[in-house]
N, C-alpha and C positions, 0 to 999 in steps of 0.2 A: 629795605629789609631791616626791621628792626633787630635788638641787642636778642631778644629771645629767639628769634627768627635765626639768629646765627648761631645761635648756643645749638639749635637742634640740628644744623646743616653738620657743624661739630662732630654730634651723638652719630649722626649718617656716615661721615667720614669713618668714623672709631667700628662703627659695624660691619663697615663693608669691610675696612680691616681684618674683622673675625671672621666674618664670612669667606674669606679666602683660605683661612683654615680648614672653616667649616666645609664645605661645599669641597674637595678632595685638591686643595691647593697650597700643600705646605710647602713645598720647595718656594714662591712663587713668596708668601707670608715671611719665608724665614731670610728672603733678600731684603726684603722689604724691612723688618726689624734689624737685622745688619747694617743695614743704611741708617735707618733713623734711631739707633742706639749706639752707647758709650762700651766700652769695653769694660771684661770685670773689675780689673783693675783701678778705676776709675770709682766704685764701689766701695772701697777698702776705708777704714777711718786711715785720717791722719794723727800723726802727734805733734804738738803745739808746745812749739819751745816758751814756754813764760820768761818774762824778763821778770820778774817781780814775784814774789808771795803775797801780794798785798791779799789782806782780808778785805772784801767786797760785800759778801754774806758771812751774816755769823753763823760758825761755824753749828753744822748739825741742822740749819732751818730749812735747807732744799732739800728737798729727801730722793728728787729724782733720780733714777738710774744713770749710770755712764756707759758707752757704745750704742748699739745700733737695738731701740727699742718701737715694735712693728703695732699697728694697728690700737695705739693711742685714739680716746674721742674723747670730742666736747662735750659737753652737758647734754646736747640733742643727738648726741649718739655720729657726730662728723667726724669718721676717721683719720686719724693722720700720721704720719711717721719720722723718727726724730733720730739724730745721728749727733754725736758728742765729738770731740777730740777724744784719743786713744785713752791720753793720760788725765782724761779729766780731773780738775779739780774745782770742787762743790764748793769752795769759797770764793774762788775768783771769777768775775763779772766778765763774758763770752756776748760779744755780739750775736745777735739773732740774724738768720737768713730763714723765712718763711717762702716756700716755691708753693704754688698754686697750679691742679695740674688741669686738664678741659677736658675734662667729665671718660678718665682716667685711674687709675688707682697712683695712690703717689708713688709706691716701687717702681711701676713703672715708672713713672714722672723722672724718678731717680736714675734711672737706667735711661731712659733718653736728655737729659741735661748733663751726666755726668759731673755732679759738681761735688759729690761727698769729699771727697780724698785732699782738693785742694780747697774749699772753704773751712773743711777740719784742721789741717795743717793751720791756716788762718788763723786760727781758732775761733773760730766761729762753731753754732751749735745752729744745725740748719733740720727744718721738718717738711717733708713733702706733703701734701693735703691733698686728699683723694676728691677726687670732680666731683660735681653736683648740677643739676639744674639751674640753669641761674635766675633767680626772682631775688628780691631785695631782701626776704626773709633770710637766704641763702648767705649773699653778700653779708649780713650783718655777724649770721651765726662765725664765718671763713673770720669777722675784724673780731672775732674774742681767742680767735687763736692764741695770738700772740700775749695774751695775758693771762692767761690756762700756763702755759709754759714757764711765765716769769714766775709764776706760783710755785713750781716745782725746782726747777733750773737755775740758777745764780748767771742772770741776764743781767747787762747794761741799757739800761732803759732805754740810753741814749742814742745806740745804739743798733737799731733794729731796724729790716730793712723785707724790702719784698717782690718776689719776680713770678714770674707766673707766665706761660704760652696761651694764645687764643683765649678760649674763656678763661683763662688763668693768668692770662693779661686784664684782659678785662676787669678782673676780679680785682688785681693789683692797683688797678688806677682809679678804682668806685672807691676804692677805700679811705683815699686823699681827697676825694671832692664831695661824696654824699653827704648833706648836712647831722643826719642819724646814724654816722660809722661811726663806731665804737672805741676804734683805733684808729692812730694818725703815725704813718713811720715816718724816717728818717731819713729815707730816701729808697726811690722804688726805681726798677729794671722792667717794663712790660714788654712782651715781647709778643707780637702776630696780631694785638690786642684789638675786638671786633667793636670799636667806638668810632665815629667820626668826628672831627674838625665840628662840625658844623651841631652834634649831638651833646659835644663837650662845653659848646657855649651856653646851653640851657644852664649849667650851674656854675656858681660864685666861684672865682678862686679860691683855693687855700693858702695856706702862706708859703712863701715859698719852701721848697724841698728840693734838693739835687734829683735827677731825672735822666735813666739812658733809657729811651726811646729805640725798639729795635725790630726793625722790618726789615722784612725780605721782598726786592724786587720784585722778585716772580713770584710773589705771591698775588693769586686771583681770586681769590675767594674775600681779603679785605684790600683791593686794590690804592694805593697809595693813603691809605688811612694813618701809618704812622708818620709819613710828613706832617696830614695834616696836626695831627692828636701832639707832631711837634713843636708847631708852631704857637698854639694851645699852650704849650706849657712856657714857652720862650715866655708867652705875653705875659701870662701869671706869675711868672717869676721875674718877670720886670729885666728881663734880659736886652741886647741891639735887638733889631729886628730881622738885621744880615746875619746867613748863619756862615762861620771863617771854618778855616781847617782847624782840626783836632788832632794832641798827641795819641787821642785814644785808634787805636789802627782802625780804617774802617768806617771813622763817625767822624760827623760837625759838630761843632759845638758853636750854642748861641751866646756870645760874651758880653762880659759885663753883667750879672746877674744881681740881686738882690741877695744881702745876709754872705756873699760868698757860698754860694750853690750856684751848681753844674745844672747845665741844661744842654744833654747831646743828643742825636738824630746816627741812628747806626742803621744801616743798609747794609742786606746781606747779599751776595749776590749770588745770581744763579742756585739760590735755592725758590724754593715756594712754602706753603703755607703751614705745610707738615713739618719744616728745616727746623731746628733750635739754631740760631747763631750760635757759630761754634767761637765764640770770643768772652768764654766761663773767668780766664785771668786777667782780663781788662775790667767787666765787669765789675768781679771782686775787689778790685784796686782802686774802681772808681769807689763803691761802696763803703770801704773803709778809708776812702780821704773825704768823704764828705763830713761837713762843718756838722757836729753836735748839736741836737735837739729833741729835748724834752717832748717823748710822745703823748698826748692827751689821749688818755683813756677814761670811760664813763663807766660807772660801776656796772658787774654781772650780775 
């Protein structure tokens, strides 16, 4: 089963979904969205204690909005949606969190990851990106995201990071190894992502990038894919080749890395393929300790 082959198995799961709406089974729908959603709460921006006033951007040149601004697109018309810290402020440089959702709308996205409240706190400035088909046309249009954004938003270049479920895993990890991605982050979280060990070796390394790697057991739909797509990244980043225990709950880490970047393996358990690892404040924490690096981006 190839990448596109799973992108539509995806689109099958997301329908039959609605179809249990559809077809006279809402009770049945609205357990099932309980289960696999965040509470409202979860929702709400944070506010981001600043240690500093430093000017980052000169003042007046980002003109984007602050809070929770809905159905933002790219240049080809790619939805997405973007959430601020409470008390933003348009001079100082905010990490980027880019989620990627599998052929979803990013509110929802938002609403089953639950990550506004504590990445804005963060202060981070995070956009959920509504699913798409995935072809490489796809994949390239999702790597101008992140630089669509820097335009409006007073971002740290350095800074910028990206996670995404299923195809929005997928989406996350093409974006660090396709030779024609447009964008290169800082370090990426894929999570369900429908790639292989074995699919991953067709293309070069990149340099290395911290990496949490994050599957669920029971997941059957891409069965044990994210060990392999781990060990994939261990090599690339010139990590041991034994993976030891990790502070991070949950996950191994492969040590000794290249540049001082992370390379972990998180196993969820007792979820399946629909689960988000519910491990949002490790994640985060991994994200914002990782070593600094200037993302290569190719003009739009």
């Amino acid at each position: 089963m190839d990448i596109e082959q799973r992108a539509k198995l995806m689109i099958y799961i997301i329908y039959a979904f609605i179809g249990l709406i559809l077809v006279g089974l809402p009770s049945a729908a609205f357990v099932l969205y309980k289960q696999y959603s965040y509470p409202e709460e979860t929702l709400q921006l944070g506010a981001y204690i600043y240690q500093n006033d430093e000017q980052s951007c000169e003042i007046g040149s980002k003109t984007g909005a602050a809070g929770s601004i809905n159905n933002l697109r790219t240049k080809k018309g790619f939805p997405y949606h973007l959430r601020t810290p409470s008390n933003y402020k348009a001079h100082h440089a905010h990490p980027l969190l880019v989620v990627f959702a599998p052929s979803v709308s990013g509110t929802l996205m938002e609403r089953y990851t639950g990550l506004t409240k504590q990445a804005t706190e963060a202060g981070m400035i995070i956009a959920y990106v509504d699913g798409k088909r995935l072809n490489l046309s796809a994949i390239e249009e999702f790597g101008r995201i992140p630089s669509e954004i820097m335009a409006k938003w007073c971002i740290d270049e350095q800074r910028v990071f990206l996670t995404g479920h299923s195809d929005g895993g997928t989406i996350t990890s093409a974006l660090t190894f396709l030779e024609d991605s447009p964008f290169r982050p800082t370090a990426i979280a894929p999570s369900a992502a429908g790639i292989t060990g074995e699919e991953l070796k067709q293309y070069s390394c990149p340099e290395p990038l911290s990496v949490m790697v994050m599957h669920n057991e029971g997941d059957s739909h891409f069965p044990g894919f994210g060990k392999q797509t781990a060990r994939w990244w261990a090599s690339c980043n010139q990590c041991s080749e034994k993976s030891t225990a990790s502070a991070t709950p949950g996950c191994v880490q492969y040590p000794h890395c290249a540049n001082g970047v992370e390379t972990l393996y998180c196993e969820g358990q007792g979820g399946n393929h629909l689960t988000w690892p519910h491990i949002n404040k490790p994640m985060l924490d991994f994200f914002m300790r990782s070593p600094d690096k200037t993302p290569k981006i190719k003009n739009v």
